[in-house]
C-alpha positions as CSV (number, residue, x, y, z in Angstrom):
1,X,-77.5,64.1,-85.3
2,X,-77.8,61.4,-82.6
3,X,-78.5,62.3,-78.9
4,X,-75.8,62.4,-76.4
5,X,-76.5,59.7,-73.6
6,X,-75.3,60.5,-70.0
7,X,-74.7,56.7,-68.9
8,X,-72.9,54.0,-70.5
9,X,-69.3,53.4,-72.3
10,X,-67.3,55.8,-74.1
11,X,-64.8,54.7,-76.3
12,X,-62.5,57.6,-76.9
13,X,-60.2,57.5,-79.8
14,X,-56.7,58.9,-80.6
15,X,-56.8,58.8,-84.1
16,X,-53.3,58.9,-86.0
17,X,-52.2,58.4,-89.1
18,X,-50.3,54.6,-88.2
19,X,-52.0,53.7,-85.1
20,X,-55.3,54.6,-83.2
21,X,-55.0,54.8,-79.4
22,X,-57.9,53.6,-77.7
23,X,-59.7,53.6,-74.0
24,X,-63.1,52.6,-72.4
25,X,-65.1,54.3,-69.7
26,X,-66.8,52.2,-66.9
27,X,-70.9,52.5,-67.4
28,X,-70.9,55.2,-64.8
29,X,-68.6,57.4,-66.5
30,X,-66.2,57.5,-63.8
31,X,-63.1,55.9,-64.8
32,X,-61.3,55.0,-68.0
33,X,-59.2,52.3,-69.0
34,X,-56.9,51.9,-72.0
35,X,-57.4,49.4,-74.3
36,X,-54.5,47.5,-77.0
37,X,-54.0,50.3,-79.6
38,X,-55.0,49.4,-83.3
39,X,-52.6,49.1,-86.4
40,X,-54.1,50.5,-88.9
41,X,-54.3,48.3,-92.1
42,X,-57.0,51.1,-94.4
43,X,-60.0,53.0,-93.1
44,X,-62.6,50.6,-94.5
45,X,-61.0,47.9,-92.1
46,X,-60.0,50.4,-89.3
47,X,-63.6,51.2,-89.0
48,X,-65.1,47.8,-89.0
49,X,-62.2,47.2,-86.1
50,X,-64.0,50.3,-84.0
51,X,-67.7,48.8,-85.0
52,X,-67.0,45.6,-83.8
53,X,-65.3,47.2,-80.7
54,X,-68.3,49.6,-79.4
55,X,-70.7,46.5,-79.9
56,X,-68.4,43.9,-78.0
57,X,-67.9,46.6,-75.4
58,X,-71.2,48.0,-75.3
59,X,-70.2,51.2,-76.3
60,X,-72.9,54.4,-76.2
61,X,-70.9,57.2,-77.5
62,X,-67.7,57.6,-79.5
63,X,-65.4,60.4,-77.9
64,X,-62.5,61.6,-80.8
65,X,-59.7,63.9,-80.0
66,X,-59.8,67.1,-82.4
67,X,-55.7,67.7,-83.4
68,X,-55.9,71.3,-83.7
69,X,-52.6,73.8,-83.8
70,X,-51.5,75.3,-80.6
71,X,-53.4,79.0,-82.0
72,X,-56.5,76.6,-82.0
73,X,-57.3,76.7,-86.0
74,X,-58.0,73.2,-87.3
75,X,-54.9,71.6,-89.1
76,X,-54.8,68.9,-92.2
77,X,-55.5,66.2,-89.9
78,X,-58.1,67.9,-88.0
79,X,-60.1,67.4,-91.5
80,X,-59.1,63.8,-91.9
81,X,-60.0,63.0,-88.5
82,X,-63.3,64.6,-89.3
83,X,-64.2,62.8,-92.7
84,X,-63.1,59.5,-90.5
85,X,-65.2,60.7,-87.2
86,X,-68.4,60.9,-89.8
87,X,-67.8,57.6,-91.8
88,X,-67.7,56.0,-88.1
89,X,-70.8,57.7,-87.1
90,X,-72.5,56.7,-90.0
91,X,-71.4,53.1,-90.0
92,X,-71.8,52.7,-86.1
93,X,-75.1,54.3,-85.3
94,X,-73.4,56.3,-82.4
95,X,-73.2,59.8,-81.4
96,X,-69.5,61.1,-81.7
97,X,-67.9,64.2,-80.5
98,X,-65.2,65.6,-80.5
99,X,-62.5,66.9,-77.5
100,X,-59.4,69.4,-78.2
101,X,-56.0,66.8,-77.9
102,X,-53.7,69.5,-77.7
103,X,-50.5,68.2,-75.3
104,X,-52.3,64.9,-74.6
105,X,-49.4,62.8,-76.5
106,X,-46.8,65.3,-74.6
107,X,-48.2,64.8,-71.1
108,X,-48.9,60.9,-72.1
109,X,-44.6,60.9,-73.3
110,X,-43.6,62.6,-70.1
111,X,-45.7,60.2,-68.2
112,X,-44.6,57.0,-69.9
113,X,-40.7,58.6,-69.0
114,X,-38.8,56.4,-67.0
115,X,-40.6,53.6,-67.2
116,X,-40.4,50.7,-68.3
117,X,-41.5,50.5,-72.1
118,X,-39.9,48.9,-74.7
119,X,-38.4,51.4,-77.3
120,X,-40.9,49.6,-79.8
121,X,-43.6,49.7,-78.2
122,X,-43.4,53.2,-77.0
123,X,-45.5,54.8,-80.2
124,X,-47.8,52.2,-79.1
125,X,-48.1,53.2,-75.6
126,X,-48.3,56.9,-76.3
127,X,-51.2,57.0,-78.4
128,X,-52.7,54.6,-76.1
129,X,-52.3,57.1,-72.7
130,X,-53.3,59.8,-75.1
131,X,-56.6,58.5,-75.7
132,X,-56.7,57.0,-71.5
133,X,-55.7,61.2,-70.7
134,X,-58.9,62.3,-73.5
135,X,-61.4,60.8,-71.9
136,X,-60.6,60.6,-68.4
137,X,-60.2,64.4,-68.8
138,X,-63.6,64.2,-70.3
139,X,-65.1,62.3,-67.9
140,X,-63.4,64.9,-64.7
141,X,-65.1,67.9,-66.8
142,X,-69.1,66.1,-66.6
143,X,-68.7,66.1,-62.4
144,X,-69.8,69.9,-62.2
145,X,-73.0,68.9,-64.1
146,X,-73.9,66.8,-61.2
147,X,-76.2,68.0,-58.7
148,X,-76.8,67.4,-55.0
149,X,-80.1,67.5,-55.8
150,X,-79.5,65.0,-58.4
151,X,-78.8,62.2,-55.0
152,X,-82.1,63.8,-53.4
153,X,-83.3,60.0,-53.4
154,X,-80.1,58.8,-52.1
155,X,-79.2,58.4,-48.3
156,X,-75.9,58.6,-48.9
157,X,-75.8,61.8,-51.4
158,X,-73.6,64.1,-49.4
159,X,-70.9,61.2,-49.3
160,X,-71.1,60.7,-53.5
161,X,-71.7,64.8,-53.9
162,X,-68.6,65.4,-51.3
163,X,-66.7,62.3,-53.3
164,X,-66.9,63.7,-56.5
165,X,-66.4,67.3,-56.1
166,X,-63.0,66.5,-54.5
167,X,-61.9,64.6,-57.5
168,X,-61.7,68.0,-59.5
């Protein structure tokens, strides 16, 4: 099992069973940003698709949502997404883990409401803000692990401690 980094990209993936929704973290782990969601044409080209994307974006970890039922016990596609999650690993050389997507395409549909999205392209967007809500919710639940001390060095560590701790 590979080591979990704590700087660099994340590319977090909402993995469905036509499309993958996709987004990118900023190197510091701050902000994500969704990316064009992927058609999927097979798993052996899917997956060369996601290689080719964490080395083009410089990408340290993989982040995949686990679909689980709403009582938490893993469901059909929980498995799938797993057997996918390892070929991945396996044929990026990145660490991957997984993050509970329970109501992420329900809050990313009530969201996208009212605006302006084609009807076509709706799907599209949803598993796209699925994957942005993932990993931005990943990225809010790191802050705590930061540390004033951790800015001991910086001058201005009460301003980035005080910045981030009101961002939860």
């Amino acid at each position: 099992m590979k080591m979990v980094t704590e700087t660099g990209r994340i590319l977090a993936l909402d993995l469905g069973k036509k499309r993958i929704g996709l987004a990118v973290s900023d190197e510091l782990r701050i902000a994500a940003r969704g990316l064009e969601t992927l058609d999927r044409k097979g798993r052996r080209h899917d997956i060369e698709m996601l290689r080719r994307l964490t080395v083009q974006l410089g990408v340290k970890q993989i982040l995949m949502g686990n679909p689980l039922h709403m009582s938490g016990e893993s469901s059909e596609q929980s498995e799938y997404t797993r057997e996918f999650a390892s070929e991945l690993e396996r044929k990026t050389g990145l660490p991957l883990f997984f993050r509970d997507e329970r109501l992420t395409s329900w809050e990313a549909e009530g969201k996208l409401r009212g605006r302006n999205v084609a009807p076509g392209d709706r799907r599209a967007a949803i598993d796209q803000f699925s994957a942005l809500i993932l990993l931005q919710d990943h990225l809010n639940s790191a802050v705590p692990a930061l540390l004033p001390e951790d800015f001991a060095q910086d001058s201005n560590a009460d301003q980035v401690w005080q910045g981030r701790r009101n961002r939860q």
